[in-house]
C-alpha positions as a printed Julia matrix, in Angstrom:
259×3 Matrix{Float64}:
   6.71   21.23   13.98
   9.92   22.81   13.47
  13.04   21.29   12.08
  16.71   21.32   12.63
  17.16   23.86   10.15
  13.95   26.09   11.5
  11.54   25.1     8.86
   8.45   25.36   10.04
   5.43   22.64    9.43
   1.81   23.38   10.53
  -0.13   19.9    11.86
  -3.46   20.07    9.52
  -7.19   20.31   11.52
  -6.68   16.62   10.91
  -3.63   15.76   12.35
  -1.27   15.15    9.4
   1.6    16.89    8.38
   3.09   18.3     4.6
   6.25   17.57    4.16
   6.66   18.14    0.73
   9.66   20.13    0.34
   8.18   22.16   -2.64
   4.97   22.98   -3.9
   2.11   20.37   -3.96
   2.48   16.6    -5.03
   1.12   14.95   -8.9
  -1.09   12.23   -8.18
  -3.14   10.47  -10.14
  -5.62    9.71   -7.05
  -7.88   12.1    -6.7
 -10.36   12.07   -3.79
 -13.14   10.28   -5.42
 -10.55    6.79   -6.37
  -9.59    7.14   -2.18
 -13.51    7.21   -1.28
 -14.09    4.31   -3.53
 -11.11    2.52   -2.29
 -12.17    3.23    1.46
 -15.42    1.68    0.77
 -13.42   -1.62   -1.0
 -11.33   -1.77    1.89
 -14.34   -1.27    4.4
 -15.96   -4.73    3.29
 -12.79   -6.34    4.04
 -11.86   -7.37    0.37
  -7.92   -7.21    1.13
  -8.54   -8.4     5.25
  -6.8   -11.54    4.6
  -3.52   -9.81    3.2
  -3.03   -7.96    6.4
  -3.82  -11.13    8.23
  -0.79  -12.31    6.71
   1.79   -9.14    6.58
   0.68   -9.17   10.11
   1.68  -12.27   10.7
   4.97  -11.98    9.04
   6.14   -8.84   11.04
   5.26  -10.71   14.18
   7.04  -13.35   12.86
  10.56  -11.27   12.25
  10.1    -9.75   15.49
  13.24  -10.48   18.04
  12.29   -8.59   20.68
   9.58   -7.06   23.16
  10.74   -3.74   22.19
   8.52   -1.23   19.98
   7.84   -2.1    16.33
   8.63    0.35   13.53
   6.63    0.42   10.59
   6.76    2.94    7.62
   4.05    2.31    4.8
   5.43    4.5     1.96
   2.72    5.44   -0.58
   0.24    4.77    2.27
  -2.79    5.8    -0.06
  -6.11    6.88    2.33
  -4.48    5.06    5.14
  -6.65    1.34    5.61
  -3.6    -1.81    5.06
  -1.32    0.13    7.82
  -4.23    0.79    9.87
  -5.24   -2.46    9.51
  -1.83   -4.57    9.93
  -1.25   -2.21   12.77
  -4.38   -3.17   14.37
  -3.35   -6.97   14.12
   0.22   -6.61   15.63
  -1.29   -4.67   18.18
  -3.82   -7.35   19.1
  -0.95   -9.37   19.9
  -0.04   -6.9    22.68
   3.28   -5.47   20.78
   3.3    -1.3    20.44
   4.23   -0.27   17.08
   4.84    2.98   15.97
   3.51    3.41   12.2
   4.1     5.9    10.04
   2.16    6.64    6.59
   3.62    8.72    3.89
   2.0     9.44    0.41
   2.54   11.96   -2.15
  -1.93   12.93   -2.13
  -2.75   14.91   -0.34
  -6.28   14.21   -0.58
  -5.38   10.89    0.49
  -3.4    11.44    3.66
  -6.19   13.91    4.79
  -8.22   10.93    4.4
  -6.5     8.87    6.53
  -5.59   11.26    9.49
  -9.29   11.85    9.91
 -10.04    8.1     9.92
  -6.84    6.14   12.04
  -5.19    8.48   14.7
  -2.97    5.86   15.83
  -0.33    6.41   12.93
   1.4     9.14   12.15
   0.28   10.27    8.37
   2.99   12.8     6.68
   2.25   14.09    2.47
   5.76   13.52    1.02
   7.59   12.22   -1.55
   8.83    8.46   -1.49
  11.56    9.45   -3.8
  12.76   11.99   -1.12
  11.35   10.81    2.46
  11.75   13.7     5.22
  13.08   10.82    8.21
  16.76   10.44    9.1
  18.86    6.87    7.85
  17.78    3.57    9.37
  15.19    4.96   11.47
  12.27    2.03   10.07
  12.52   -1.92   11.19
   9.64   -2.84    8.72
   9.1    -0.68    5.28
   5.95   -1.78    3.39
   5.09   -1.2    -0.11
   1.86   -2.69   -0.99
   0.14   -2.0    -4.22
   2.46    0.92   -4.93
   4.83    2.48   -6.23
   8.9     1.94   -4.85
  11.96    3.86   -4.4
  14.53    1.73   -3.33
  17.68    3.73   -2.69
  15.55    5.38   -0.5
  14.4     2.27    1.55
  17.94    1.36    1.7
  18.68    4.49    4.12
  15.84    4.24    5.78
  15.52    0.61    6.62
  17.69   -0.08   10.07
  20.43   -2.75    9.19
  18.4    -5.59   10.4
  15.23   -4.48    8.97
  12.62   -5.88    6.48
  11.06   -4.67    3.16
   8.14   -6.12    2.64
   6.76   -5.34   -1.06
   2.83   -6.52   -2.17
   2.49   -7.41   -5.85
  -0.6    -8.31   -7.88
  -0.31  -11.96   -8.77
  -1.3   -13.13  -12.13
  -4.79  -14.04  -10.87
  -5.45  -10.47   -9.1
  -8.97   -9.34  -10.24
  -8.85  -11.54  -13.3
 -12.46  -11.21  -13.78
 -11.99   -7.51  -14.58
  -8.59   -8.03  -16.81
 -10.33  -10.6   -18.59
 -13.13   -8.31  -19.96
 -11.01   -5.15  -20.11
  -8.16   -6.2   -21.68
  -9.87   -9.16  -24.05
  -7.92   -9.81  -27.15
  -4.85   -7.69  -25.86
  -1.38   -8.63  -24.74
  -2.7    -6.98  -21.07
  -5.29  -10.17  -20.86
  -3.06  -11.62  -18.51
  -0.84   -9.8   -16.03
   2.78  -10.87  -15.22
   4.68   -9.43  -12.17
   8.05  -10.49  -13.57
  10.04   -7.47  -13.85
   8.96   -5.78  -10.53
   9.85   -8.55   -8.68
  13.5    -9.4   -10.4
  13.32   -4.96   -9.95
  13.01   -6.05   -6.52
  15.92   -8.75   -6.24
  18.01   -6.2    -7.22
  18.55   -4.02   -4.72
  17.32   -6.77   -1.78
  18.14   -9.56   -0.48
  15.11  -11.81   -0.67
  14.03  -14.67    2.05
  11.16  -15.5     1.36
   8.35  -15.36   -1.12
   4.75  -15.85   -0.27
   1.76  -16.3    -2.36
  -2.04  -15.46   -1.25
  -4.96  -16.21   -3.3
  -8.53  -15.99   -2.39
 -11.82  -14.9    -3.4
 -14.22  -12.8    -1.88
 -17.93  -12.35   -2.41
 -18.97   -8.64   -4.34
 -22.28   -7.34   -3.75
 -23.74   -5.37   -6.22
 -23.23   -1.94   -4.34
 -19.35   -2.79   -4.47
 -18.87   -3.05   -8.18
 -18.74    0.42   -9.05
 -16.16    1.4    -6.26
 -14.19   -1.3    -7.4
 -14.13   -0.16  -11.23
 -13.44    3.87   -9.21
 -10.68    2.41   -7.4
  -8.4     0.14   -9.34
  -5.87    1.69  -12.26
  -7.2    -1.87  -14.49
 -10.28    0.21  -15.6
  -8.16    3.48  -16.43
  -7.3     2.5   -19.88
 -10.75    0.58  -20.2
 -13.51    1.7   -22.59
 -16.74    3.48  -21.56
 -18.61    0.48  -23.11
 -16.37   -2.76  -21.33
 -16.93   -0.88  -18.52
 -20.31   -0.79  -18.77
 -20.53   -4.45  -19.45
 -18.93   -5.31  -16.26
 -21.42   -3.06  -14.39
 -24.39   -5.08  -16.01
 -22.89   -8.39  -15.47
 -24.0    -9.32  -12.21
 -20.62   -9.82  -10.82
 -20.59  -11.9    -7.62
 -16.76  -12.84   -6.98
 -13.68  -11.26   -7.96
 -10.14  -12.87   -6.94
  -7.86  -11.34   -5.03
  -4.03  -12.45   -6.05
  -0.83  -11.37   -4.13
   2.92  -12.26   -3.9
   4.55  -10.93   -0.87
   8.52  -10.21   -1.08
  10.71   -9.84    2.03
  14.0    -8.78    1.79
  17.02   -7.09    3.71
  19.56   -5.51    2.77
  22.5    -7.4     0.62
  25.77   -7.77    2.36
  27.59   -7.74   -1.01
């Protein structure tokens, strides 16, 4: 690929592209926390959130005309494969488009979902042109919203995914017993996000989901609650015989403010 200004960018065996602008990208994911998220995802733990972002893009959609999705800090690639796969079912094209500063994680996804296109950048400097996305997701990630701003078209949607108090309580609970992290409040990300948005509408998702055995390590690999967690609470949830964990979202949509 080769720019307007004659840079040129190689397409990886894979089928991704690095866009980085400089060097390589600082991650905290290395391969190992995608793996064990891509075996999470696999058993369908979060299927019921892309159910419902699914849903929600259909809803917002006007017209018959292509849909526009950019998943910034995309991870190894599964919730826009997934919520693509749903809109699609519905006989709408889409065109997605996954960006993530891993590298590791983008080369994950571009040898898994070939129906996106999966780019290693920087969501603090994205390598598209202005108002080029209708849809901009954000799910379980990090944000940069002057960024979205330029990038979102002026009748487009953010659509952020937040833990909700309840998300994976059974692992906050035993991690972060006795501390002021025992239980989690998503206050100050989402007034962060009525900031710079316009919100409609706020929805809530709560279910649980049955863990086999097999599933509890990948889910201790995968999730940034066991980071700061001893070696010894996390062996006590591997030798507790966990069964259920709760999964606990609030879903913001917003557009750009007018003021």
């Amino acid at each position: 690929m080769i720019c307007s200004d004659q840079h040129c960018f190689d397409i990886a065996k894979h089928g991704y592209v690095n866009l980085l602008s400089r060097g390589g990208g600082s991650s905290k994911y290395d391969k190992k926390i995608f793996q064990s998220r891509r075996l999470i995802n696999n058993a369908g733990l979060y299927n019921p959130l892309h159910v419902a972002v699914s849903q929600m893009i259909w809803n917002q959609q006007a017209s018959n005309e292509c849909i526009s999705i950019l998943d910034a800090g995309c991870g190894e690639g599964y919730h826009l494969n997934n919520i693509q796969l749903e809109i699609n079912q519905k006989k709408h094209n889409t065109l997605a488009v996954g960006i993530d500063i891993s590298k590791e994680g983008i080369s994950i996804a571009a040898a898994g979902y070939s129906n996106a296109i999966w780019c290693v950048a920087d969501i603090a400097n994205c390598p598209f042109a202005g108002q080029q996305f209708q849809f901009i997701l954000s799910i379980l990630s990090p944000a940069n919203y002057s960024e979205f701003q330029r990038l979102i078209s002026d009748n487009g949607l953010v659509i952020k995914v937040v833990p909700d108090q309840d998300y994976l309580k059974e692992l906050r609970e035993i991690f972060y017993e006795g501390s002021h992290k025992q239980v989690y409040s998503n206050f100050h990300t989402t007034s962060h996000f009525n900031e710079h948005f316009k919100l409609l509408e706020v929805e809530s998702i709560r279910y649980q989901v049955n863990l086999h055995k097999t599933l509890v390590e990948p889910l201790l690999g995968m999730t940034p609650l066991s980071w700061g967690a001893s070696k010894e609470r996390i062996e006590k949830v591997l030798q507790m015989n966990l069964k259920q964990v709760t999964m606990a979202f609030k879903v913001l949509i917003g557009k750009k403010s007018t003021t």
